[in-house]
N, C-alpha and C positions, 0 to 999 in steps of 0.2 A: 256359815261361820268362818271358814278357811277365805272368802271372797273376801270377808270386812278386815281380818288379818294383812292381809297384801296387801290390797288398795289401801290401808292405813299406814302402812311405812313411806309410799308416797308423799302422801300429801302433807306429812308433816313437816318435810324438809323443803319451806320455802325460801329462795334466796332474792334477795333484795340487789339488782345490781344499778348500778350510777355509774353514769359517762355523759357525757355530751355529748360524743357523735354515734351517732345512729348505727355506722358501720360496727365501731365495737358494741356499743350495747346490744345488734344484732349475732354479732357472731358469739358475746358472752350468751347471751339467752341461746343460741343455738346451740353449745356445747352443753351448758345446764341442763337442758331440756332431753340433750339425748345421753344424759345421765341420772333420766328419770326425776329430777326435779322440779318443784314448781318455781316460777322464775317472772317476777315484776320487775318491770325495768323502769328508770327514771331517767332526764337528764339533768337535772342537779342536785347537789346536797341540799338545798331549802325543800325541792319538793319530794327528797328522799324522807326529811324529817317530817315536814307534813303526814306523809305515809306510815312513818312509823307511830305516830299518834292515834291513827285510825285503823293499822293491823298490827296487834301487836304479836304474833305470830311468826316472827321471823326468824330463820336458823341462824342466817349467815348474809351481813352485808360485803358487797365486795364493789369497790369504787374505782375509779380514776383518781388517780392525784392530782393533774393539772386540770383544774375547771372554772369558767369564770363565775363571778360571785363569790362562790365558796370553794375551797380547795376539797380535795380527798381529806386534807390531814386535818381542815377545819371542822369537817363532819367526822370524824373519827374523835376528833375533840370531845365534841356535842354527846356523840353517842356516850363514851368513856364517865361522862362527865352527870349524865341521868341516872338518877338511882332508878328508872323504872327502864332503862334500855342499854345499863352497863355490861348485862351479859350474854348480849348478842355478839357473838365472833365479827371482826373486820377482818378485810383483808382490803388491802391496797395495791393499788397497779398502772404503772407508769412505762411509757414505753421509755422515759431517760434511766440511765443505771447510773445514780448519783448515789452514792455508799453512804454521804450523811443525809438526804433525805432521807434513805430506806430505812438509816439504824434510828432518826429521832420517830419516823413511823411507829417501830417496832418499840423504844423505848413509851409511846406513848397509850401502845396496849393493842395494836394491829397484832391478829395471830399470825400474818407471813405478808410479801409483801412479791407479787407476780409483775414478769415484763412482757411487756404485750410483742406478739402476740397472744394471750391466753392460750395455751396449746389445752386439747382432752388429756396432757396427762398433770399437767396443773389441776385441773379437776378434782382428778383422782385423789390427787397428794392431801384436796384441803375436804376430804369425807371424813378424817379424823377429827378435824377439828369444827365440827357443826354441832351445835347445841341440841 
């Protein structure tokens, strides 16, 4: 019984991350990963949202803001905007520090908004706010 305990706090915390480049979507999965969570990666918002129609299981998406196609703040829209996936946490992340992208992010329901590169103690900072 104490085995199904543990391994159940796990796995419930899956994170959804989105980028286009490989190098971050790798190293976001790599810090995720060795913070014990479960961690799908994409590279864009269209096939972010695809995915979230097929798992709907998700604690916390965390995106890039600049992506072609769709922006970070387009899918953060999207999410905000489904009554069936408004209450999964965003979080947004850009390596530009533009003060009004970040505050119309934040006005638009992103719970914080990280500059790349994703350091482990970003990590840490967004375990309060996981679903």
């Amino acid at each position: 019984m104490s085995s199904y305990a543990s391994g159940r706090g796990e796995q419930e915390i899956h994170v959804l991350a989105v980028d286009d480049s490989s190098v971050d979507r790798a190293l976001i999965a790599k810090i995720l990963r060795s913070s014990k969570y479960r961690v799908t990666t994409v590279d864009s918002g269209k096939r972010a949202l695809e995915l979230l129609t097929l798992e709907p299981n998700i604690s916390m998406i965390i995106t890039d803001y600049w992506m072609p196609e769709m922006t970070g703040y387009e899918l953060l829209k999207s999410v905000k905007e489904s009554s069936k996936l408004r209450e999964i946490p965003v979080v947004v992340m850009s390596s530009e520090n533009v003060p009004n992208r970040i505050n119309r992010c934040l006005e638009e329901g992103a719970v914080d908004f990280l500059l790349k590169p994703v350091r482990p103690s970003d990590v840490s900072r967004l375990c309060s706010r996981m679903r």
